[in-house]
MOPAC internal coordinates of N, CA, C and O (Angstrom, degrees):
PM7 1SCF
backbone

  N    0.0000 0     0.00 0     0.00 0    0    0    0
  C    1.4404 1     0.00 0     0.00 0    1    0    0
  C    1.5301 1   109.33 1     0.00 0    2    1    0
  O    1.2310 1   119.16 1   -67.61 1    3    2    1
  N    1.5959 1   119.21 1   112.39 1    3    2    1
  C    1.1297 1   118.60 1   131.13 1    5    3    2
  C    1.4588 1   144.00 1     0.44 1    6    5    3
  O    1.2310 1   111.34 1   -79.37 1    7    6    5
  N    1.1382 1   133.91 1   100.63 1    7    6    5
  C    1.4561 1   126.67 1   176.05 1    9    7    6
  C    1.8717 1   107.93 1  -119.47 1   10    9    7
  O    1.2310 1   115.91 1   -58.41 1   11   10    9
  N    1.3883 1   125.38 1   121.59 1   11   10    9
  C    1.2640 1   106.37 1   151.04 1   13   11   10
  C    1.1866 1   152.38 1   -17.49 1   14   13   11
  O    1.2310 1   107.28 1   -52.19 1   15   14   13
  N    1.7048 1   141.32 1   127.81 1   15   14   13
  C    1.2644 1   120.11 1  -179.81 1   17   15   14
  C    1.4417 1   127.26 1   -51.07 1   18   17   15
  O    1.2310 1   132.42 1   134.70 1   19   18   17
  N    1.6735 1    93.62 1   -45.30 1   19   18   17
  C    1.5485 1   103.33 1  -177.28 1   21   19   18
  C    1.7133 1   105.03 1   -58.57 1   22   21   19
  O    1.2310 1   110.84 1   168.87 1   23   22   21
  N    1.3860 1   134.84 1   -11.13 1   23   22   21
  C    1.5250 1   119.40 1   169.78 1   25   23   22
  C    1.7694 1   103.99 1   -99.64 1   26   25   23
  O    1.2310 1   119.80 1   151.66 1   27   26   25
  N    1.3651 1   117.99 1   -28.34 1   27   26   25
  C    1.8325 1    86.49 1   166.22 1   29   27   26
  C    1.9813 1   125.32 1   -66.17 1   30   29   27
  O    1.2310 1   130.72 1   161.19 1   31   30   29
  N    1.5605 1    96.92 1   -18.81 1   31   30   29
  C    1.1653 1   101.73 1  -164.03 1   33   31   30
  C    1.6279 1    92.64 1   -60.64 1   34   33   31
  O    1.2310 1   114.45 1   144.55 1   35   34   33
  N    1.5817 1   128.11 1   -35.45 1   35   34   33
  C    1.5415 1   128.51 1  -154.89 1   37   35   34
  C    1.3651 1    99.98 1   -63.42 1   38   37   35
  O    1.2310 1   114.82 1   169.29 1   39   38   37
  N    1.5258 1   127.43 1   -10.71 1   39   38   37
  C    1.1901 1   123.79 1  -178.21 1   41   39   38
  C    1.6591 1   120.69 1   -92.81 1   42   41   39
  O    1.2310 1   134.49 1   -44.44 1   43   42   41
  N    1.4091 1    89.59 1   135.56 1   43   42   41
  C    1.9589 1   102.81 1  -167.51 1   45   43   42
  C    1.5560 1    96.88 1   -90.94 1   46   45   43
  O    1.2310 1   116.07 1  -112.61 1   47   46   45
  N    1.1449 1   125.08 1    67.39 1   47   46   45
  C    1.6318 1   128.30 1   158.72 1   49   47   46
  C    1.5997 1   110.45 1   -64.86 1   50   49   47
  O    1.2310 1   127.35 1   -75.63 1   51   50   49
  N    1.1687 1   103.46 1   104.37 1   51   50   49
  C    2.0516 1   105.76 1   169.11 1   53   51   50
  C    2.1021 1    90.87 1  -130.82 1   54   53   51
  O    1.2310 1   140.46 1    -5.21 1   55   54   53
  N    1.6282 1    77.91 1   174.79 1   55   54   53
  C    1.3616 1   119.35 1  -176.32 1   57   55   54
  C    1.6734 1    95.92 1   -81.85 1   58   57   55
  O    1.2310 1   123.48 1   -25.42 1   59   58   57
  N    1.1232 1   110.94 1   154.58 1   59   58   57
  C    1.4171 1   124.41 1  -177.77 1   61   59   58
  C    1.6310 1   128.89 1  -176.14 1   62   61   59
  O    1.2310 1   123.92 1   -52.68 1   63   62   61
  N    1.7276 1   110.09 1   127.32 1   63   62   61
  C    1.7697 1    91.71 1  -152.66 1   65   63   62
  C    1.6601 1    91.84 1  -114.60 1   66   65   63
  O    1.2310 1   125.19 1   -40.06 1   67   66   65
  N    1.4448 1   107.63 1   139.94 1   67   66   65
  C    1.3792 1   109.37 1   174.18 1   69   67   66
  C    1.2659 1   124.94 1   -55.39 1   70   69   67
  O    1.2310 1   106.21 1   -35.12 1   71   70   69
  N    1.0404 1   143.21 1   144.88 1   71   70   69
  C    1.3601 1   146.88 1  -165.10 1   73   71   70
  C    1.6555 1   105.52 1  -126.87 1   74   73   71
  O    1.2310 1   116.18 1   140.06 1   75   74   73
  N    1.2326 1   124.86 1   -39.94 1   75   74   73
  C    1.4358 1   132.99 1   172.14 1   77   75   74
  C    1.4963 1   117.56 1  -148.67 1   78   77   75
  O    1.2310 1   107.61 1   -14.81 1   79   78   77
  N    1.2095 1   140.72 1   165.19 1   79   78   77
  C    1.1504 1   127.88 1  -165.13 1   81   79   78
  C    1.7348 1    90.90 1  -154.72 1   82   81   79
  O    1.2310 1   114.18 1    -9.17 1   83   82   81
  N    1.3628 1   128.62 1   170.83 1   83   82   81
  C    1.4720 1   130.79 1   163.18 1   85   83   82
  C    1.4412 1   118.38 1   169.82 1   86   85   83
  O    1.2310 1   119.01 1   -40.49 1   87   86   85
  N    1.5030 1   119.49 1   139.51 1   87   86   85
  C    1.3666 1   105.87 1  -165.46 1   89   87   86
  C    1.4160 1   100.65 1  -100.98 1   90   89   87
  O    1.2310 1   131.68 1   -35.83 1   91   90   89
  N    1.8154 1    95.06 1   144.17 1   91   90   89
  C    1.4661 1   107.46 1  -161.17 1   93   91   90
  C    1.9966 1    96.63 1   -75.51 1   94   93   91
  O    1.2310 1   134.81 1   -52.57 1   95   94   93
  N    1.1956 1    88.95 1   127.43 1   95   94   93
  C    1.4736 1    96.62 1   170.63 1   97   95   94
  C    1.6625 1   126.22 1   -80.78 1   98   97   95
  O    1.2310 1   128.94 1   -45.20 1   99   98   97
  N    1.4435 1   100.37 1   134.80 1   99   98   97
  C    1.4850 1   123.77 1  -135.90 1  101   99   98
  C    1.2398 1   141.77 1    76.50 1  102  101   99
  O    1.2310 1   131.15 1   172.79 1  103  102  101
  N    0.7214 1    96.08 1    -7.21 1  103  102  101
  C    1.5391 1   115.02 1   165.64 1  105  103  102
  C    1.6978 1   133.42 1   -73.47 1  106  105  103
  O    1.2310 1   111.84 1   -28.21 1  107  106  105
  N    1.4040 1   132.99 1   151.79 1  107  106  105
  C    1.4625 1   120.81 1  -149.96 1  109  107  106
  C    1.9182 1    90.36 1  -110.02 1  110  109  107
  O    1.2310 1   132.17 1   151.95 1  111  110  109
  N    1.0907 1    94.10 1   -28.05 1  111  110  109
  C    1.9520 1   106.80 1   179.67 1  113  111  110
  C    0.9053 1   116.00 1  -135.47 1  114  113  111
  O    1.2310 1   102.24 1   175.51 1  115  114  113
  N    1.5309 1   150.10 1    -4.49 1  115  114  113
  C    1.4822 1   116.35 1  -132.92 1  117  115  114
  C    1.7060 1    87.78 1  -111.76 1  118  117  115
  O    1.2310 1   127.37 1    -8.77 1  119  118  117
  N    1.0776 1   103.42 1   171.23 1  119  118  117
  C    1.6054 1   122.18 1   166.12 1  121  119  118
  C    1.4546 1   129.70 1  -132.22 1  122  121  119
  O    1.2310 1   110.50 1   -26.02 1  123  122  121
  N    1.2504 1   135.46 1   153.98 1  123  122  121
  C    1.5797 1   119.72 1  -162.03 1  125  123  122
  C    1.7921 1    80.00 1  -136.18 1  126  125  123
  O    1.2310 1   125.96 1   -59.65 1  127  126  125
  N    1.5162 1   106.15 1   120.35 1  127  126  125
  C    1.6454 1   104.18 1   165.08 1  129  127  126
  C    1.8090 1   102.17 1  -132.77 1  130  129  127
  O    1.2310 1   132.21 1   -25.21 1  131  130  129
  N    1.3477 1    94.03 1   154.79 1  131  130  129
  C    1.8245 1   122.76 1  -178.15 1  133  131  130
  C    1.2270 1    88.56 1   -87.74 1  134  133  131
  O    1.2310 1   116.72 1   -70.58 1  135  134  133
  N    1.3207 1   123.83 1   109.42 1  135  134  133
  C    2.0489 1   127.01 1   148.98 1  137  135  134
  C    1.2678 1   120.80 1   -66.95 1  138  137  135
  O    1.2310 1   114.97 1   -12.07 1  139  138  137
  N    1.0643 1   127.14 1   167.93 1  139  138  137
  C    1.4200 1   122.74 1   160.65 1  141  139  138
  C    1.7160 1   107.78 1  -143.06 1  142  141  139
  O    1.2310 1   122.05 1   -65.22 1  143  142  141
  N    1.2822 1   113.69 1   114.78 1  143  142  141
  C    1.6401 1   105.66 1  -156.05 1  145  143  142
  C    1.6378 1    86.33 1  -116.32 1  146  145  143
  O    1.2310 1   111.42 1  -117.57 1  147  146  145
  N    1.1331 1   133.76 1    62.43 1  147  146  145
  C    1.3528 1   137.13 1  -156.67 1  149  147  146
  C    1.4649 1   134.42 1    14.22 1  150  149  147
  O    1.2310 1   112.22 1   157.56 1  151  150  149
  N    1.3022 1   132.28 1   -22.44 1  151  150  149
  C    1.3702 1   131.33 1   164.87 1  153  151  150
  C    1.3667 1   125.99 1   -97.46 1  154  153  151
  O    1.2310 1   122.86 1   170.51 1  155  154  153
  N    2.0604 1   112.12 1    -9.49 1  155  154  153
  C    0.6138 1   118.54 1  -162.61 1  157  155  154
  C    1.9019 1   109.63 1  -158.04 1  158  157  155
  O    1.2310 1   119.28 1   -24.73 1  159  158  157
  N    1.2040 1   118.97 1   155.27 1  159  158  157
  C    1.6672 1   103.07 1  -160.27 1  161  159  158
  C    1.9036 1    72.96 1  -123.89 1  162  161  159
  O    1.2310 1   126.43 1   -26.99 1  163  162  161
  N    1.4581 1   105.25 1   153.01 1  163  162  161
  C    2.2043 1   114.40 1   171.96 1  165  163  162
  C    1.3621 1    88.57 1  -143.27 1  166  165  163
  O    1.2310 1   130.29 1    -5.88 1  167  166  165
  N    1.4227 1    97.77 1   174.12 1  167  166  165
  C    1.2804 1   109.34 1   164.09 1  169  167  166
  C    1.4537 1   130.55 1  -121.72 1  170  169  167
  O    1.2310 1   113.10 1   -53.27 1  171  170  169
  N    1.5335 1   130.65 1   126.73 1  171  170  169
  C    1.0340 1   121.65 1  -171.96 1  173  171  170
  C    1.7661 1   115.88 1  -106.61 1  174  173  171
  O    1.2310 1   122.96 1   -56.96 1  175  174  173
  N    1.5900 1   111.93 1   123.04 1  175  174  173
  C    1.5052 1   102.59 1   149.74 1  177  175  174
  C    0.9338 1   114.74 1  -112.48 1  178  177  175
  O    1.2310 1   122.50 1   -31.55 1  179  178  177
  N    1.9866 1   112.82 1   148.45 1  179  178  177
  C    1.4502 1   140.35 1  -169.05 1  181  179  178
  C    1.3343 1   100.88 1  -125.52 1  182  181  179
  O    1.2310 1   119.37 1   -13.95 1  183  182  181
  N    1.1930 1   118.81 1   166.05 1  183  182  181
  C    1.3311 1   126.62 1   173.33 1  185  183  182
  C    1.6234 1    98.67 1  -130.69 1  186  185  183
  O    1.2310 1   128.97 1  -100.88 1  187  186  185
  N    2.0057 1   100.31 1    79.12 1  187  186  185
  C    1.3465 1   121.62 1   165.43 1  189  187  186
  C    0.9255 1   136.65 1  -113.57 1  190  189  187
  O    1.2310 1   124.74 1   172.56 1  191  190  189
  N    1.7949 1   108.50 1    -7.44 1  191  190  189
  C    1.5420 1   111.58 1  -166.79 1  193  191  190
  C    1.5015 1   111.88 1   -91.58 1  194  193  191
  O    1.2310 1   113.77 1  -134.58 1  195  194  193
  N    1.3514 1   129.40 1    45.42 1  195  194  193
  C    1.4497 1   134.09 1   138.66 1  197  195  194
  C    1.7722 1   102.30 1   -97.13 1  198  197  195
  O    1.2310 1   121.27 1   162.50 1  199  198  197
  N    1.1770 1   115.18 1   -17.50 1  199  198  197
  C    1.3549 1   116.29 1  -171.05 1  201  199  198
  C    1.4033 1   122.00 1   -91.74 1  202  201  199
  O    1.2310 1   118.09 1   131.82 1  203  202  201
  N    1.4195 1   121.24 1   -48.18 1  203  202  201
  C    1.0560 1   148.53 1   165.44 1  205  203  202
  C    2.3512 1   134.22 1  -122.02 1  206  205  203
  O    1.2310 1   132.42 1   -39.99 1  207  206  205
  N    1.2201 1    93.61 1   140.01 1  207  206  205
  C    1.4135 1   103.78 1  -179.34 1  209  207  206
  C    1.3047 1   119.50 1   -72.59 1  210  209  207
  O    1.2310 1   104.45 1   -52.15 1  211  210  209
  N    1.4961 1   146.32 1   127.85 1  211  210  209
  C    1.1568 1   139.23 1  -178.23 1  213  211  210
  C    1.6676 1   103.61 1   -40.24 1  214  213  211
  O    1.2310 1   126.19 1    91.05 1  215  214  213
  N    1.2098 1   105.71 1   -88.95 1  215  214  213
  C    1.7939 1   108.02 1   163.97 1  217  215  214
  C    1.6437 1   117.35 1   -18.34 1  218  217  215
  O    1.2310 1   111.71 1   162.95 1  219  218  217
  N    1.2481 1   133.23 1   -17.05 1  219  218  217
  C    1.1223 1   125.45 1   179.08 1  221  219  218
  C    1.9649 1   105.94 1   -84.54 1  222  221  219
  O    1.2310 1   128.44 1   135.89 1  223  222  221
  N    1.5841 1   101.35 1   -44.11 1  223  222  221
  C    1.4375 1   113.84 1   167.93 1  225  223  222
  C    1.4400 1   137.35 1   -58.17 1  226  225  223
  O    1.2310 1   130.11 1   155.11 1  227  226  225
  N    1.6770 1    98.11 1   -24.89 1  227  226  225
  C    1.5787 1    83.43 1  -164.28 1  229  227  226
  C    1.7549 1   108.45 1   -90.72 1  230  229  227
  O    1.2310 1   135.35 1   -31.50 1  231  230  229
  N    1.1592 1    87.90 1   148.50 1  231  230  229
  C    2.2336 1    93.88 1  -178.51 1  233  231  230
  C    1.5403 1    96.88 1    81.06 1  234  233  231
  O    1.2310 1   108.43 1  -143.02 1  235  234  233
  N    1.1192 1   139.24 1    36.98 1  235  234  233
  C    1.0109 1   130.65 1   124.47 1  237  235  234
  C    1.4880 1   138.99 1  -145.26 1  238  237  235
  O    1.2310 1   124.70 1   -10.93 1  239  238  237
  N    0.9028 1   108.59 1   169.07 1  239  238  237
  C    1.7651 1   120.09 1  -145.39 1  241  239  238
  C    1.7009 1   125.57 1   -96.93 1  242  241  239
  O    1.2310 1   109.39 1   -79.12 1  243  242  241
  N    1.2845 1   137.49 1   100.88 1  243  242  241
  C    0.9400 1   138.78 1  -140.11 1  245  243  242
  C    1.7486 1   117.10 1  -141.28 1  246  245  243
  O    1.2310 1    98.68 1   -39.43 1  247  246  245
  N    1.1752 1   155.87 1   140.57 1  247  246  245
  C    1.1639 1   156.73 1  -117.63 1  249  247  246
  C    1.9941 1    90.42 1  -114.46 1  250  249  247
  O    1.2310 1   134.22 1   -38.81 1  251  250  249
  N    1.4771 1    90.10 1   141.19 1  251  250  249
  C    1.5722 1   105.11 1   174.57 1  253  251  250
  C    1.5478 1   115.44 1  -156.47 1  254  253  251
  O    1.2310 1   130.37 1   -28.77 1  255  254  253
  N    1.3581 1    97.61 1   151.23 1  255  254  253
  C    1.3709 1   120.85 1   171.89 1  257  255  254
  C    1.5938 1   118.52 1   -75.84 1  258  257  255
  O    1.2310 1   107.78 1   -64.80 1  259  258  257
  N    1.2164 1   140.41 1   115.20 1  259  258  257
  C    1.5816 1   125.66 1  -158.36 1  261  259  258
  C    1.5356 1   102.83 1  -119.38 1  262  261  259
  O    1.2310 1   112.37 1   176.63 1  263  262  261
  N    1.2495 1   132.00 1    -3.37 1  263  262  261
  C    1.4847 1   128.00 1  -169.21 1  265  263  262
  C    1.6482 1    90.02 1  -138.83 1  266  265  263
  O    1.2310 1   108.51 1  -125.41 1  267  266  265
  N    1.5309 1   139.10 1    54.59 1  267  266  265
  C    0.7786 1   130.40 1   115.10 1  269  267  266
  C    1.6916 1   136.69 1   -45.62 1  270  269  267
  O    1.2310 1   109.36 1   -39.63 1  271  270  269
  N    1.3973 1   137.54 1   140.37 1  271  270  269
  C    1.1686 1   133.54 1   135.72 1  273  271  270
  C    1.5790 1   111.76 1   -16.46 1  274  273  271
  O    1.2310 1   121.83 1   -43.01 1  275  274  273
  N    1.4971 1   114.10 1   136.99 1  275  274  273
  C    1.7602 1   109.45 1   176.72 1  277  275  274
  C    1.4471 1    94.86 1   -94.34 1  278  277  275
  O    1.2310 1   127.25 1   -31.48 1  279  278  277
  N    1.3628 1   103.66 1   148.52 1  279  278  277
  C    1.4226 1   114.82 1   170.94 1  281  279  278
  C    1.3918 1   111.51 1  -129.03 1  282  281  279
  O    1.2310 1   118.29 1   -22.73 1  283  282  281
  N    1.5019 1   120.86 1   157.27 1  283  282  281
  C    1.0925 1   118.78 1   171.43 1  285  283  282
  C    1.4159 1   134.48 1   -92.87 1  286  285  283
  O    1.2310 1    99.30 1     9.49 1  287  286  285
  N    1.2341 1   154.89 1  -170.51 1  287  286  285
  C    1.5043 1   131.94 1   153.62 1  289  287  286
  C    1.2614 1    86.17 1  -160.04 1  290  289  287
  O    1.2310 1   114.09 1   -31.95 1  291  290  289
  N    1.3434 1   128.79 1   148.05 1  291  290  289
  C    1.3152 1   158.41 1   119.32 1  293  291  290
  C    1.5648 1    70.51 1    89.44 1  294  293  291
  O    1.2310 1    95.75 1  -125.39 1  295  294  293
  N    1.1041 1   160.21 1    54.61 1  295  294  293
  C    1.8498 1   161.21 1   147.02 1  297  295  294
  C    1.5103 1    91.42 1    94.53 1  298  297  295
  O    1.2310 1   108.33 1  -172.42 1  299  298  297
  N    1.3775 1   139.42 1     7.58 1  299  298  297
  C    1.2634 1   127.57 1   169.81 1  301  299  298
  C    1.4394 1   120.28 1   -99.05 1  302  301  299
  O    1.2310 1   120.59 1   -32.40 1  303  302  301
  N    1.2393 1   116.49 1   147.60 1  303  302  301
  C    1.5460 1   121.08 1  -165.77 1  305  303  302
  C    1.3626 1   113.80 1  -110.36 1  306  305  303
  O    1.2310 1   125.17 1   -66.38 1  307  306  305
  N    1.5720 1   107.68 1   113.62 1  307  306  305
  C    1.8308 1   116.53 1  -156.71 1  309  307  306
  C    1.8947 1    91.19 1   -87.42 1  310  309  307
  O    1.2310 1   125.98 1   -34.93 1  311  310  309
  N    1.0788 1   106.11 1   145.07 1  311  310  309
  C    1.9309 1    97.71 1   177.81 1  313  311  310
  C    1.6825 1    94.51 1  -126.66 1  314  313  311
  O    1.2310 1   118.07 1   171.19 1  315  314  313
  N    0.8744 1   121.27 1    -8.81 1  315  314  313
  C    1.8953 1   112.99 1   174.73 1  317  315  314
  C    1.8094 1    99.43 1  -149.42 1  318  317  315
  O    1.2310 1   131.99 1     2.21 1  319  318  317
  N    1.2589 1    94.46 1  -177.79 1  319  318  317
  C    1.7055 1    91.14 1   173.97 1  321  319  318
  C    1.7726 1    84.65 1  -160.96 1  322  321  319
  O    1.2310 1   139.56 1   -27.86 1  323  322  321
  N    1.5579 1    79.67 1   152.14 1  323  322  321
  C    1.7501 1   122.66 1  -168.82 1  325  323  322
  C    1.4152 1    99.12 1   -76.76 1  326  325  323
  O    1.2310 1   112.81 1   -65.64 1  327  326  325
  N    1.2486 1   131.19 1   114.36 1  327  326  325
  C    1.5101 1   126.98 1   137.06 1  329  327  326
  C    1.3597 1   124.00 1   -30.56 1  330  329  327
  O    1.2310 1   124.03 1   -39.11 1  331  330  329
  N    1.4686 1   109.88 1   140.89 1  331  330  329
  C    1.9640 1   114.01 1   177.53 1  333  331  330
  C    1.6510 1    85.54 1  -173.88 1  334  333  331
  O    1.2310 1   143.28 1   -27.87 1  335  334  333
  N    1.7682 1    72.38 1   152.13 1  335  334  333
  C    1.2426 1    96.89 1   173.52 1  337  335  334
  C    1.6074 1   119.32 1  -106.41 1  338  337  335
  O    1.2310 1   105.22 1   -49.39 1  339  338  337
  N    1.3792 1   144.96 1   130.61 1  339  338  337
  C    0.8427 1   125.88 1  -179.18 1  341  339  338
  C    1.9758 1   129.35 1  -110.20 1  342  341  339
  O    1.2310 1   112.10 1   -31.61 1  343  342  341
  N    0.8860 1   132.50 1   148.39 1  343  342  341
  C    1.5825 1   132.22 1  -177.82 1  345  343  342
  C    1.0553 1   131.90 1  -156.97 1  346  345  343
  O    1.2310 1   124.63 1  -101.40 1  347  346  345
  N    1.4610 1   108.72 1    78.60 1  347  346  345
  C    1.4217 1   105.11 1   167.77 1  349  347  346
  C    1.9066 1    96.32 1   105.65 1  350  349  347
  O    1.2310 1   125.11 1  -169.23 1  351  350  349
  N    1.3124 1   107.79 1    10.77 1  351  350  349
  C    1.3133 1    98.18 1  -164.84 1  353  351  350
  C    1.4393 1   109.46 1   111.29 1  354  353  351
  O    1.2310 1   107.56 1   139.99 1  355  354  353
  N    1.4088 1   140.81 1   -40.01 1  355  354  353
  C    1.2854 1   154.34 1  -153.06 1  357  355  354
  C    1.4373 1    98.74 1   -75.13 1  358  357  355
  O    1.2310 1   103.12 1   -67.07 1  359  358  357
  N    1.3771 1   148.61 1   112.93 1  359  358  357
  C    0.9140 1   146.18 1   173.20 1  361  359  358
  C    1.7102 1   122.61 1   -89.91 1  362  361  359
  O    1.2310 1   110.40 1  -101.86 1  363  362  361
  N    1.3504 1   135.64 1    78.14 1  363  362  361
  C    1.6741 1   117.13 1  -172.34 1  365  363  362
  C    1.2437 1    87.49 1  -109.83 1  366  365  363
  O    1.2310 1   130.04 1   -21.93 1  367  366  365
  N    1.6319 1    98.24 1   158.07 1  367  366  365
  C    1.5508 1   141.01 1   162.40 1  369  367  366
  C    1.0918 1   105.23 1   -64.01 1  370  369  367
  O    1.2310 1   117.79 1   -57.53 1  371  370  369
  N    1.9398 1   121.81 1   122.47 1  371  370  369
  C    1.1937 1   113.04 1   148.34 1  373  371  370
  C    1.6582 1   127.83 1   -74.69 1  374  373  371
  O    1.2310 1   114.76 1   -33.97 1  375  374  373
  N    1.0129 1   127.54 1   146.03 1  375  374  373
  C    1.2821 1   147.17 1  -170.26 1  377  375  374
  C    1.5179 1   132.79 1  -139.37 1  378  377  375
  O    1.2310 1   118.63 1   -36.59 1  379  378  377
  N    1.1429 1   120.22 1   143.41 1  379  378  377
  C    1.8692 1   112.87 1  -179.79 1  381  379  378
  C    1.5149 1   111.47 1   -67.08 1  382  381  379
  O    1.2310 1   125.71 1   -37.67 1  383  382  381
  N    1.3150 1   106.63 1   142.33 1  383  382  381
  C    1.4142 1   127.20 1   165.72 1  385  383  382
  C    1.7036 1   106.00 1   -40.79 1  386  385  383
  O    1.2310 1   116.58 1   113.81 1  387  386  385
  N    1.4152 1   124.10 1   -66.19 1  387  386  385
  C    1.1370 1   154.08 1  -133.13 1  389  387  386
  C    1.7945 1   105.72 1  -132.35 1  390  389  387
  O    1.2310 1   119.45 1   -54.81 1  391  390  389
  N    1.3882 1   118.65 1   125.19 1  391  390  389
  C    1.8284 1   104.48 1   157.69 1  393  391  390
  C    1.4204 1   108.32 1   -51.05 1  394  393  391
  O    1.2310 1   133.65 1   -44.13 1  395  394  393
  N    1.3919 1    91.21 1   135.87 1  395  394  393
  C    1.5429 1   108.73 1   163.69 1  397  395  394
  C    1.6131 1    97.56 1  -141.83 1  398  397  395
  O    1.2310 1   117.29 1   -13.83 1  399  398  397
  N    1.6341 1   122.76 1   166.17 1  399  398  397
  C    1.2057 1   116.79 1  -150.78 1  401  399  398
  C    2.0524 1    89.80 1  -103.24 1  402  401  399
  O    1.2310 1   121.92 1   -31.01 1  403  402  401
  N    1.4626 1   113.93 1   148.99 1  403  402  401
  C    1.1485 1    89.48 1   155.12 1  405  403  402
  C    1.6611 1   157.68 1   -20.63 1  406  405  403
  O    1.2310 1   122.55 1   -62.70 1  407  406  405
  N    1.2466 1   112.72 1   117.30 1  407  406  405
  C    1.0951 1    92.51 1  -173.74 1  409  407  406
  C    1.4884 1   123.54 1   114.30 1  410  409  407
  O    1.2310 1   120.81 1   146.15 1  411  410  409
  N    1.3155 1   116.06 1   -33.85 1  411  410  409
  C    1.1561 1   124.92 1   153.50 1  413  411  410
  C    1.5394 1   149.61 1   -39.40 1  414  413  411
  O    1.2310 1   131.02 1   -86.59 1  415  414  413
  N    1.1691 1    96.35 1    93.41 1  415  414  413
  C    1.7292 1   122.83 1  -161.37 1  417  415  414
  C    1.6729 1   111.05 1   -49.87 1  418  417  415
  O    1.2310 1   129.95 1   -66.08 1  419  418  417
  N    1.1736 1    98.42 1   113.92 1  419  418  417
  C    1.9507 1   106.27 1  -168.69 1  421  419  418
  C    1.6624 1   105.83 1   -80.47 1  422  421  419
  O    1.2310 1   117.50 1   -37.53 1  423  422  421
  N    1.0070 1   122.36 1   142.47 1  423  422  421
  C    1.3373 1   118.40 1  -155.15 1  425  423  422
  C    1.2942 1    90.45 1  -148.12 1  426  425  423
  O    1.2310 1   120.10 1   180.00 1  427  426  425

């Protein structure tokens, strides 16, 4: 399906670097990480931690959605969500080619 430009444009895709990461306990995947999108810090849960280690996440910088609807999971409140790619099961983080500084509006 087709979507208009003028409706991808409504989307606030920026850059954003983990600041803390931790897997929510009880949980079968999920993860709870601190962003920091430079003017402003959210919180993201993913359902990565079969995929990835908190310590593998934090200090680096990875692509997000910022004007999602918030959702909750397991009583935690997700405020953006993480890009990934998936294959076969394979779960990776999208991420910039290049440093760019927080905050940086994906276009």
């Amino acid at each position: 399906m087709e979507i208009p430009f003028a409706k991808f444009q409504e989307l606030d895709l920026r850059v954003g670097k983990v600041l803390s990461a931790e897997v929510i306990p009880g949980s079968r995947s999920l993860m709870k990480m601190q962003i920091d999108f430079g003017s402003e810090q959210r919180q993201c849960v993913a359902g990565i931690s079969q995929h990835y280690k908190p310590e593998q996440l934090i200090g680096n910088k990875y692509m997000f959605i910022v004007n999602l609807e918030r959702k909750k999971m397991m009583g935690v409140e997700s405020e953006c969500m993480i890009f990934a790619a998936e294959d076969g099961g394979n779960i990776v983080l999208l991420k910039p080619e290049k440093d760019v500084k927080e905050g940086s509006k994906i276009h």
